[in-house]
DRENDO-1510 file (C-alpha; in Angstrom, 1 decimal, always signed):
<recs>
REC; n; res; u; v; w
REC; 1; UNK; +25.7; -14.6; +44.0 .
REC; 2; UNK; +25.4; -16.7; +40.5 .
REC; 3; UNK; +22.5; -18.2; +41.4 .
REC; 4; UNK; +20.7; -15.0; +42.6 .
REC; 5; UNK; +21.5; -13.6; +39.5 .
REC; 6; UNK; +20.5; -16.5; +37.5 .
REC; 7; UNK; +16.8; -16.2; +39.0 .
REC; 8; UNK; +17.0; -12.7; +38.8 .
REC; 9; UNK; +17.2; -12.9; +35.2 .
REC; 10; UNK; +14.8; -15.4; +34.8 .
REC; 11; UNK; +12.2; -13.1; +36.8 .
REC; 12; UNK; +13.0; -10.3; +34.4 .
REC; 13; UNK; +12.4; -12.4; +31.2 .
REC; 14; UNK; +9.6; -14.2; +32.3 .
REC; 15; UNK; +7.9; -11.0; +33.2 .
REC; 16; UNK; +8.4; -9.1; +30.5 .
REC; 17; UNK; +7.6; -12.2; +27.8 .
REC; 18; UNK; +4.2; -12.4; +29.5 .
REC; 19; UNK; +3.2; -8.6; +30.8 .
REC; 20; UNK; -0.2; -6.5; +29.0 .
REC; 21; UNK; -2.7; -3.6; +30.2 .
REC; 22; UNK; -5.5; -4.3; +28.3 .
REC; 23; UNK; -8.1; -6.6; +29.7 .
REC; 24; UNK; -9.6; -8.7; +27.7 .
REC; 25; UNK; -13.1; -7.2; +26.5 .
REC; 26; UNK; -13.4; -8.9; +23.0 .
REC; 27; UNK; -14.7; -11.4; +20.7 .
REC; 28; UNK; -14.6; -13.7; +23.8 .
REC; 29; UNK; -12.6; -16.4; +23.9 .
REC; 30; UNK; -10.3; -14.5; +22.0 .
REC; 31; UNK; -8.1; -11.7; +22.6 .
REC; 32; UNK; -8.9; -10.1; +19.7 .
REC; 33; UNK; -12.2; -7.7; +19.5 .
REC; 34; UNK; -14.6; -7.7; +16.0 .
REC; 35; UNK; -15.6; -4.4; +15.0 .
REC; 36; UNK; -19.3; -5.8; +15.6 .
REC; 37; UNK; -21.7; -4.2; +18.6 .
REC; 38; UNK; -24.5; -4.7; +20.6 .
REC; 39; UNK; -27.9; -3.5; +19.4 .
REC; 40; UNK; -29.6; -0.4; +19.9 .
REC; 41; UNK; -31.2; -1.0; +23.5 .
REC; 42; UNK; -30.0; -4.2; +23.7 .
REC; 43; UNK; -28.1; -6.5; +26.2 .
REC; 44; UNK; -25.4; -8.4; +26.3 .
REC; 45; UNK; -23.3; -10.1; +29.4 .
REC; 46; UNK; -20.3; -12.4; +28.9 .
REC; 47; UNK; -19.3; -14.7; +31.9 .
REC; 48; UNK; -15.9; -16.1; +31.4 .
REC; 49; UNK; -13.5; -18.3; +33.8 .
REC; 50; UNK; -9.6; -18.5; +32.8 .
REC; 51; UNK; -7.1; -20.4; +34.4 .
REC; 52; UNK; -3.2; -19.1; +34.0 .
REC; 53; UNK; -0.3; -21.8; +34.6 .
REC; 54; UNK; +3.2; -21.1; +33.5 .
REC; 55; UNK; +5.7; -24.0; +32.2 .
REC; 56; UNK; +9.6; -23.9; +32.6 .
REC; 57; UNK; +10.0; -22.1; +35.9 .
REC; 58; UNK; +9.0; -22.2; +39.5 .
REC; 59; UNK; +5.5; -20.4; +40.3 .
REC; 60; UNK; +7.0; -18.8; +43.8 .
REC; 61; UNK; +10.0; -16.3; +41.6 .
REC; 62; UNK; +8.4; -15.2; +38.6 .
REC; 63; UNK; +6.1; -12.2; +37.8 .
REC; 64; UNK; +3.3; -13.5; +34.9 .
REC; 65; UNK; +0.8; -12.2; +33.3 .
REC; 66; UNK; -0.8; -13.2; +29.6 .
REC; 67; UNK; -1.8; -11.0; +27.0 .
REC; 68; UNK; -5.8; -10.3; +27.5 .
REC; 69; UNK; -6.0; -10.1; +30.8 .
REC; 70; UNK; -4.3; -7.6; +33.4 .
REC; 71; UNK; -2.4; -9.7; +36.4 .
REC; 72; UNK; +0.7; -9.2; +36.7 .
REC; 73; UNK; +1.2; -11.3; +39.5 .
REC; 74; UNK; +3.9; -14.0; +41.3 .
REC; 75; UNK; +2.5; -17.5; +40.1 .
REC; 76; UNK; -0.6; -19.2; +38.7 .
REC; 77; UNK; -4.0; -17.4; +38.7 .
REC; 78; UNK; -7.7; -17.7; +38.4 .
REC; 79; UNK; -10.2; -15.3; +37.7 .
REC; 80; UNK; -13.6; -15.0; +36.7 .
REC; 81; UNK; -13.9; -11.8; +34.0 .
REC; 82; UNK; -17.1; -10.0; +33.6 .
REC; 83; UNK; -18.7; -8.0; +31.3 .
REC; 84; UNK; -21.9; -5.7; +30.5 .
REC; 85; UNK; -22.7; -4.2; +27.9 .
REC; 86; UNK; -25.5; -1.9; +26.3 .
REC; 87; UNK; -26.4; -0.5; +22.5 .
REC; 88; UNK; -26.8; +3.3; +23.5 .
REC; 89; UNK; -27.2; +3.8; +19.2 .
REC; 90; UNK; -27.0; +1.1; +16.1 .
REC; 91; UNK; -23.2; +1.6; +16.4 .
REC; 92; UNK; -22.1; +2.7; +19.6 .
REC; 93; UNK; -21.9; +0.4; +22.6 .
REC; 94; UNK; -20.6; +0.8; +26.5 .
REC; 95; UNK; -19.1; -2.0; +27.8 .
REC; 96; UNK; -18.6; -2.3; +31.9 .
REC; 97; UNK; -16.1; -5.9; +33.2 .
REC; 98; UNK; -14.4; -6.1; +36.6 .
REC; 99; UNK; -12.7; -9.3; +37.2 .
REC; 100; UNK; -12.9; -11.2; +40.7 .
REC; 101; UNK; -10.3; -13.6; +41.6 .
REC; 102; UNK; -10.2; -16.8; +42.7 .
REC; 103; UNK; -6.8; -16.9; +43.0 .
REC; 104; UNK; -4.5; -15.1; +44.2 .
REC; 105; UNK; -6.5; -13.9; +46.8 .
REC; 106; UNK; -5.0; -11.8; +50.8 .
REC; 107; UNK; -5.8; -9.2; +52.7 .
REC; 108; UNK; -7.4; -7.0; +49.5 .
REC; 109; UNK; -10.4; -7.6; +47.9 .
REC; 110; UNK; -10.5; -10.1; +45.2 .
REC; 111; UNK; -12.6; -7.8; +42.7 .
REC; 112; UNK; -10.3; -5.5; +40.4 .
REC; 113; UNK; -10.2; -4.2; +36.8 .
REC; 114; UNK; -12.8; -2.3; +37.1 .
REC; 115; UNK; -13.1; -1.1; +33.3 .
REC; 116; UNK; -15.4; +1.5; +30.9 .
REC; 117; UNK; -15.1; +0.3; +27.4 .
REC; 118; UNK; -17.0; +2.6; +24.6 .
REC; 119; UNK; -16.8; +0.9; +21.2 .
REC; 120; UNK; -17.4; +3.2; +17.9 .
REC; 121; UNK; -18.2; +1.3; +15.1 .
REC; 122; UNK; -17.6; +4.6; +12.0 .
REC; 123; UNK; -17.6; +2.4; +9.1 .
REC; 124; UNK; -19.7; -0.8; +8.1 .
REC; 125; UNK; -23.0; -2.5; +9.3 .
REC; 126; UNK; -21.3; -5.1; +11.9 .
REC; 127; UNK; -22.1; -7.8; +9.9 .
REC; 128; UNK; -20.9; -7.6; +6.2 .
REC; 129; UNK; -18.0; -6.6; +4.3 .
REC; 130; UNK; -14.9; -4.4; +6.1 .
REC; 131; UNK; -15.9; -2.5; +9.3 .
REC; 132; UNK; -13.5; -0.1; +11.5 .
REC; 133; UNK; -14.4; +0.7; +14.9 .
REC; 134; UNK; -12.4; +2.6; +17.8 .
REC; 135; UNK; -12.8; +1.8; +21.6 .
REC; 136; UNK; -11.6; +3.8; +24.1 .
REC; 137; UNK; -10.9; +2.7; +27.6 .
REC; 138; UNK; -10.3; +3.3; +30.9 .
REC; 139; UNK; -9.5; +1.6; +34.2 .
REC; 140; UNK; -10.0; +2.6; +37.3 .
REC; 141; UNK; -7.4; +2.0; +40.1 .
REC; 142; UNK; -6.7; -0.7; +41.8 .
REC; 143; UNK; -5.9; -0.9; +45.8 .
REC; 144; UNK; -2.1; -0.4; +46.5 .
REC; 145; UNK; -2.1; -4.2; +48.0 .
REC; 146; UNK; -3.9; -5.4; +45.4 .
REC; 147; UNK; -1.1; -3.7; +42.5 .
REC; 148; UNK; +1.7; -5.4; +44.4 .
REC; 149; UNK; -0.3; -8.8; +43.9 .
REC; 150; UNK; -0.5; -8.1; +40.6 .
REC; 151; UNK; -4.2; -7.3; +40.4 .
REC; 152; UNK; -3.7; -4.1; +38.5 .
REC; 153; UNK; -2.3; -0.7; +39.1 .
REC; 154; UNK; -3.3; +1.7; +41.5 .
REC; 155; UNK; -3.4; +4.6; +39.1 .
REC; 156; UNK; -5.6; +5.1; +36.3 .
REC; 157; UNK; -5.0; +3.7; +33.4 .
REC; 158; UNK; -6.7; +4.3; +29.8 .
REC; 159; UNK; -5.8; +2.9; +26.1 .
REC; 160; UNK; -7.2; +3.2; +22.5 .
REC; 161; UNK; -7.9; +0.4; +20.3 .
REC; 162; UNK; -8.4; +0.3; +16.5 .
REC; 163; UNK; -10.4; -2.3; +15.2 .
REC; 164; UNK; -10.7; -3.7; +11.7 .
REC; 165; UNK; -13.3; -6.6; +10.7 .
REC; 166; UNK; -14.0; -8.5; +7.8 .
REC; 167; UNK; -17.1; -10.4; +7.5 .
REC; 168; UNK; -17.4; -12.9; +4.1 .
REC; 169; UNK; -20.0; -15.5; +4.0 .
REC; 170; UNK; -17.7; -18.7; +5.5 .
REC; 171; UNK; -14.9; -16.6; +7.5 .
REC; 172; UNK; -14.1; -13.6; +9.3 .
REC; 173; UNK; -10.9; -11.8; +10.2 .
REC; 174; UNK; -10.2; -9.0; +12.7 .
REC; 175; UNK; -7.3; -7.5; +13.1 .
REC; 176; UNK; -6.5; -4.7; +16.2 .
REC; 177; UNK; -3.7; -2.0; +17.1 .
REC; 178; UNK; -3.7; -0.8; +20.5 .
REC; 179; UNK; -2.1; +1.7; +22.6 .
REC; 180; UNK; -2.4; +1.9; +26.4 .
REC; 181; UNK; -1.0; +4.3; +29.0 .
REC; 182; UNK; -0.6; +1.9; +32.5 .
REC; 183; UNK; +0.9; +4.1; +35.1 .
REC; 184; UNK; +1.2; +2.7; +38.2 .
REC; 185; UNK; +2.1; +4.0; +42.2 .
REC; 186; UNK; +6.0; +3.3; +42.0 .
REC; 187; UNK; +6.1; +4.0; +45.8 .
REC; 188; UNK; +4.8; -0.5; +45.7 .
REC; 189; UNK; +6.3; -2.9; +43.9 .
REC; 190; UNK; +3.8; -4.4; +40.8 .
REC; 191; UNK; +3.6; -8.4; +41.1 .
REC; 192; UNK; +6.0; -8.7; +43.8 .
REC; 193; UNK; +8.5; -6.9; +41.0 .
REC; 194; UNK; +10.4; -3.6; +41.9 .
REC; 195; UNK; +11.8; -3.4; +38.3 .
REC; 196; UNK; +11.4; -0.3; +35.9 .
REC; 197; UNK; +8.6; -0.4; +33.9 .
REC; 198; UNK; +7.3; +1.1; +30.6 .
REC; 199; UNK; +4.0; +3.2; +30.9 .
REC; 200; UNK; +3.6; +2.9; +27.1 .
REC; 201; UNK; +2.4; +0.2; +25.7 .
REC; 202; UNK; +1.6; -1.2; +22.1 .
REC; 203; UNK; +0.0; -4.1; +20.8 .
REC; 204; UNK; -1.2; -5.7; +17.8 .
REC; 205; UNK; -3.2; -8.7; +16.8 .
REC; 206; UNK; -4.9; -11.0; +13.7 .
REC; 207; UNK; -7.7; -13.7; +14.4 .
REC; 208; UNK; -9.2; -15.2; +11.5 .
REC; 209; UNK; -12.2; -17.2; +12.0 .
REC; 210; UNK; -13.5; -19.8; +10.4 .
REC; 211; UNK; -17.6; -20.1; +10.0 .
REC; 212; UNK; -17.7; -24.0; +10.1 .
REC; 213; UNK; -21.7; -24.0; +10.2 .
REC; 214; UNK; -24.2; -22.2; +11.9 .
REC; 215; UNK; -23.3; -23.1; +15.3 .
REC; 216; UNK; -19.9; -23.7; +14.9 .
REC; 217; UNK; -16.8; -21.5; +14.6 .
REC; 218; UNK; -13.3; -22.2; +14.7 .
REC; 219; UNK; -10.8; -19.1; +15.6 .
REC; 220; UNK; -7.0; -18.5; +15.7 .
REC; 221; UNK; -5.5; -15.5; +17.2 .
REC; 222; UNK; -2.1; -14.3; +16.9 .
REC; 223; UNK; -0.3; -11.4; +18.8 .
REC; 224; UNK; +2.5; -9.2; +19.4 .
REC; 225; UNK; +3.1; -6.9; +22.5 .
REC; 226; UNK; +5.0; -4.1; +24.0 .
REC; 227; UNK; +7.3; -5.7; +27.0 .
REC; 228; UNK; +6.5; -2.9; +30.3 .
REC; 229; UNK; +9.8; -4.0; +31.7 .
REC; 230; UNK; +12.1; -1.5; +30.9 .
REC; 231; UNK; +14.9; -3.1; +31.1 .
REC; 232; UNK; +14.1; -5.9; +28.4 .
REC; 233; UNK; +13.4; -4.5; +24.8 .
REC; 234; UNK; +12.0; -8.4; +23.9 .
REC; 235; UNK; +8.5; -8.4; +22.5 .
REC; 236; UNK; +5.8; -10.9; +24.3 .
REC; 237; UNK; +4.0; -13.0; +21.5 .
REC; 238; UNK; +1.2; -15.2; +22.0 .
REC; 239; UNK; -0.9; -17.8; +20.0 .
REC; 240; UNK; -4.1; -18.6; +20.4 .
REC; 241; UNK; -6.6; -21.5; +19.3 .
REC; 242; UNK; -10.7; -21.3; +20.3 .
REC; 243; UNK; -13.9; -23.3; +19.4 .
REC; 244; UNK; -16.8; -21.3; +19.3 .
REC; 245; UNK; -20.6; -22.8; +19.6 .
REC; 246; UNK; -24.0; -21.0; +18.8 .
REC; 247; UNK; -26.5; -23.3; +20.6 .
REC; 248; UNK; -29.3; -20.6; +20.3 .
REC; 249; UNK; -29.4; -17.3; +18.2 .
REC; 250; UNK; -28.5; -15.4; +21.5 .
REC; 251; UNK; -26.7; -17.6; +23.6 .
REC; 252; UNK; -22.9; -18.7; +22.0 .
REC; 253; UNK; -19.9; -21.0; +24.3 .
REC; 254; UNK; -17.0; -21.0; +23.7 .
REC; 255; UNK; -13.3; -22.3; +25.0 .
REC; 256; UNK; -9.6; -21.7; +23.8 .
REC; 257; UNK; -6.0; -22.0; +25.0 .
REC; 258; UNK; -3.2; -19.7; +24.8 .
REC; 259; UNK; +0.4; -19.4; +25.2 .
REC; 260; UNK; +2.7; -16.5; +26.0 .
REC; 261; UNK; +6.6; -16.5; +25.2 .
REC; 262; UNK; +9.1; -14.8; +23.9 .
REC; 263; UNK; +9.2; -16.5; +20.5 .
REC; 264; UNK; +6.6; -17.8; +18.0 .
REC; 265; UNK; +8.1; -20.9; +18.1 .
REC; 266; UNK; +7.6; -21.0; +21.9 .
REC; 267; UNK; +4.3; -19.8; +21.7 .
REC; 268; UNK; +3.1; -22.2; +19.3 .
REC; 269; UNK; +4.2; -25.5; +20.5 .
REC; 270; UNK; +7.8; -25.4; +20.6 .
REC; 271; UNK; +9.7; -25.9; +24.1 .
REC; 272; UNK; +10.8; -23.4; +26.6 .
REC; 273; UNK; +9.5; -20.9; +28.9 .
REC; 274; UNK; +5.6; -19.9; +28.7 .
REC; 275; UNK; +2.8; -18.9; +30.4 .
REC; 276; UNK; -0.9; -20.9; +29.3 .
REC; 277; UNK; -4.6; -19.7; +29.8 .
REC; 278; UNK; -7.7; -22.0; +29.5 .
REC; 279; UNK; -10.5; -19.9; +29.3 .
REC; 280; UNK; -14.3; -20.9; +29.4 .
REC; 281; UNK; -16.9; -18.3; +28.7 .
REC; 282; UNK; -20.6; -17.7; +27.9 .
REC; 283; UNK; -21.9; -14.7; +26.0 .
REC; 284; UNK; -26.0; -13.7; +26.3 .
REC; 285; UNK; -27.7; -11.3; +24.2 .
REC; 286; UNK; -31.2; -10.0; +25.3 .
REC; 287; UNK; -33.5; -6.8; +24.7 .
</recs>
């Protein structure tokens, strides 16, 4: 009986250290999105592949996820992210990103997150000075197999994300505040997990960027988040390190490493429980 308890309790702090609803549509590799947006009748696709591993605990009795992207899933993952998006006016954009994964992958198909981002830029050029912009969103359900693999929730979901941006000549810093509404089909469990979960969920975040040249950047990114189990009133914080390079105007690469846990400490080096992402992405602008 001790020792079901004992895991018990270490599936309920793992999953709520590591657990989001907001997919990451930002400055990729980072979780954190600039206030900047694509041109007026312009293109621009990001292809991105992250790899999740968590460190102090078996992979077949925890529920993980990692703030930026939505699984919520038992064990390691892999996915390939996605996204599209178009200038409908100087400073409106409409971003389009399912996610397919490599793994997990069953009997449901291995595409999910299907989500419709519009990003308001009300203040600033994009480029110079302090910008705000807003950015709605919504996600469409996921299958009810795929929401007990932890490949979303099979309800809709939407959120709202303030954005703040700072552009100086040899740095940059963003800063968001988000809210997102995740309901989910409680007739499945959600990862493999049966516990109750919070529908409302907060985050916020700071990335400042450092312009190192003109084809290189160098990012940090810094979180806090709601934890959706409701039976754990622990916070999730991550930290975050990226390399960004500009080999062409429109073309950029870039890679970064997270890690998830219940302290700052944890998340930034120190021992203990965490989850990791190494991401890899490439963004493309085009008219």
């Amino acid at each position: 009986m001790k020792i079901i308890c004992r895991q018990r309790c270490k599936i309920v702090v793992l999953s709520g250290l590591l657990q989001i609803c907001l997919p990451a549509l930002a400055y990729m590799p980072l979780n954190t999105d600039d206030a900047g947006t694509t041109t007026k009748g312009g293109y621009q696709v990001e292809q991105s592949f992250y790899s999740l591993i968590q460190v102090g605990q078996g992979s077949d009795n925890a529920a993980v996820t990692t703030s930026g992207e939505d699984y919520q899933g038992s064990g390691n993952a892999q996915a390939f992210p996605f996204t599209f998006s178009r200038g409908l006016t100087d400073n409106i954009d409409l971003q389009f990103s399912p996610t397919y994964y490599l793994q997990p992958a069953g009997g449901y198909s291995r595409v999910s997150n299907y989500t419709l981002n519009l990003k308001w830029r009300f203040y600033g050029d994009g480029e110079t000075g302090l910008n705000f912009a807003l950015r709605p969103q919504l996600i469409a359900p996921a299958s009810t197999a795929q929401q007990e693999n932890g490949l979303g929730n099979a309800r809709f979901n939407y959120g709202l994300n303030l954005i703040a941006s700072q552009f100086g000549e040899n740095y940059e810093v963003h800063a968001n505040a988000g809210y997102a509404s995740a309901p989910y089909n409680n007739s499945y469990s959600v990862g493999l997990s049966t516990d109750a979960r919070r529908t409302d969920l907060y985050s916020v975040s700071v990335a400042p960027v450092w312009v190192i040249s003109s084809q290189w950047k160098l990012a940090v990114d810094v979180g806090i988040n709601t934890n959706p189990t409701a039976t754990d009133a622990t916070l999730t914080r991550y930290g975050l390190i990226a390399l960004l390079y500009y080999p062409l105007k429109d073309l950029d690469v870039g890679v970064s490493y997270q890690r998830n846990a219940s302290t700052f400490g944890v998340a930034f080096g120190d021992s203990g429980q965490y989850v990791s992402r190494l991401q890899v992405g490439v963004t493309y602008r085009f008219d």
